[in-house]
C-alpha positions in Angstrom: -53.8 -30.5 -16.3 -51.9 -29.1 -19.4 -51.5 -25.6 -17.4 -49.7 -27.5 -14.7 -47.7 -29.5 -16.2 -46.3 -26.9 -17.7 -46.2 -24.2 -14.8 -43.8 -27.3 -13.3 -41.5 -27.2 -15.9 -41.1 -23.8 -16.2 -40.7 -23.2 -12.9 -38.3 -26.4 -12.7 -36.5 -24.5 -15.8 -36.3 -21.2 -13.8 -35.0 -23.0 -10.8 -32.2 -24.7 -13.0 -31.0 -21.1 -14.4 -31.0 -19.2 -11.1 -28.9 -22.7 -9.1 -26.6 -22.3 -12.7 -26.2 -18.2 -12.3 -25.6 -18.6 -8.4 -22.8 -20.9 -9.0 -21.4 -19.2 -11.5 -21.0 -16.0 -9.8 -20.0 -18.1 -6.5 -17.2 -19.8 -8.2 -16.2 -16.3 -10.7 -15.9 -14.4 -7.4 -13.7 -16.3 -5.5 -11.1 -16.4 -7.8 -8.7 -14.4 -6.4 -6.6 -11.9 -9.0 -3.0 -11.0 -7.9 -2.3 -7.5 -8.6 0.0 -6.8 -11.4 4.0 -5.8 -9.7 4.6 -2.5 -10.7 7.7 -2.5 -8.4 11.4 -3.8 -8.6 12.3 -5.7 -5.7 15.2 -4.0 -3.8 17.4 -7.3 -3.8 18.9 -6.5 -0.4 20.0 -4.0 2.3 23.6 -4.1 0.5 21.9 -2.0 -2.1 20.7 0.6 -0.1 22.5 3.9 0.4 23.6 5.0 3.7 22.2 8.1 5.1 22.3 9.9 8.5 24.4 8.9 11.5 23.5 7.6 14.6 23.2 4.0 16.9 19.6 3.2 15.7 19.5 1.9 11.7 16.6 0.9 9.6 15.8 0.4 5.5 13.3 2.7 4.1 12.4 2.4 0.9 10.4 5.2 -1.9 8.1 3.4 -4.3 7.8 6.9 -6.7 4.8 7.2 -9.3 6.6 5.0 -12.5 7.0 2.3 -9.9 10.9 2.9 -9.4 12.1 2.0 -5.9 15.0 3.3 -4.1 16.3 2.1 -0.8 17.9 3.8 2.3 20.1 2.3 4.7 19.0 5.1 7.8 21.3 5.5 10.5 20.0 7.9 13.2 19.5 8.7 17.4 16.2 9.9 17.3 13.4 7.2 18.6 10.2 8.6 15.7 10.5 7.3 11.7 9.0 10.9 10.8 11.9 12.6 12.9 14.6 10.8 11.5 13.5 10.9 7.8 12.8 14.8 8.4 16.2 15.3 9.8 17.8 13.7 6.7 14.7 15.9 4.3 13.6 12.6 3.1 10.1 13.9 3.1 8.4 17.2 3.9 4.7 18.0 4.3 1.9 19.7 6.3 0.8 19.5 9.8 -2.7 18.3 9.6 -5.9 17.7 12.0 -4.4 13.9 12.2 -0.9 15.0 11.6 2.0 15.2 9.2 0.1 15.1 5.5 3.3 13.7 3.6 3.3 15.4 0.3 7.1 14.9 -1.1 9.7 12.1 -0.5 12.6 12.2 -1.9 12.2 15.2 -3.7 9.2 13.7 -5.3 5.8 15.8 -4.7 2.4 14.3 -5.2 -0.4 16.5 -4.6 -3.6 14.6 -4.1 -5.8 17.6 -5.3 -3.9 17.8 -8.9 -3.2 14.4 -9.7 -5.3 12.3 -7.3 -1.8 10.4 -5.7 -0.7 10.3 -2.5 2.1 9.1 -0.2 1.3 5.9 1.4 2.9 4.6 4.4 4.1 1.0 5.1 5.8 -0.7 7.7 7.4 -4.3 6.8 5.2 -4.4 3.2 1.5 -3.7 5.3 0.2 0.0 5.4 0.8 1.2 8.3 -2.1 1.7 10.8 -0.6 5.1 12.6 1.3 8.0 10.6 4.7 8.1 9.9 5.1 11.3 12.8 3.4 9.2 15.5 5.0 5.4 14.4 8.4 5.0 16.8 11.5 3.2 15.1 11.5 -0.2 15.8 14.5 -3.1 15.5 13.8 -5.5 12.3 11.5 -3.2 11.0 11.3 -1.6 7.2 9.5 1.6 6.5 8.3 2.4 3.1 6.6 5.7 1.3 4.7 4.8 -2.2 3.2 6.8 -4.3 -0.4 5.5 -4.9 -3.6 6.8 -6.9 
């Protein structure tokens, strides 16, 4: 009766620590952790500088490696943001299986190999889910490059 009695309790014991260590890590994981900003916000389109000429505009923006951004007010005819930046040598890179490999923007090279950064594209603050060769200008759109590890 003894052995029993106590089997109960330490199982009841067990039971209590596993329910406590389940909600624990429940409640722990779904706290959600904004990443730290890195970035300064580009106040407006005012503060961008003008580059290229044509009908079609749109902001880019370059996040570069310390986090400094820099905005361009883009002004050009042709229809693809990888065109229009090229034209104006905003960014330069490789042809590649899946196309242009981006390696410098703005006169800014990351070289995945050496330093383990890359060039990652964004349109209006989301990555972008096509490259920026195959990705066709669009009105009310922003394009961005940053640098990422």
């Amino acid at each position: 009766m003894q052995k029993t009695l106590t089997k109960k309790v330490l199982c009841t014991a067990v039971c209590i620590v596993l329910i406590a260590a389940i909600a624990l890590f429940t409640f722990g994981c779904n706290k959600t952790q904004e990443a730290p900003q890195t970035t300064t916000a580009v106040s407006s389109a005012q503060d961008a500088t003008p580059l290229g000429e044509g009908a079609t505009k749109f902001t880019f923006t370059v996040t570069d490696p310390d986090g400094k951004e820099t905005a361009f007010e883009i002004s050009t005819d042709k229809t693809v943001v990888g065109e229009a930046l090229q034209e104006l040598n905003l960014i330069q890179g490789e042809e590649g299986p899946y196309g242009l490999y981006v390696k410098t923007v703005n006169g800014i090279t990351v070289d995945y190999d050496t330093d383990g950064m890359y060039w990652a594209f964004y349109i209006n603050g989301e990555m972008a889910p096509s490259g920026v060769d195959m990705t066709e200008i669009k009105p009310d759109e922003t394009y961005a490059f940053k640098a990422s590890k």
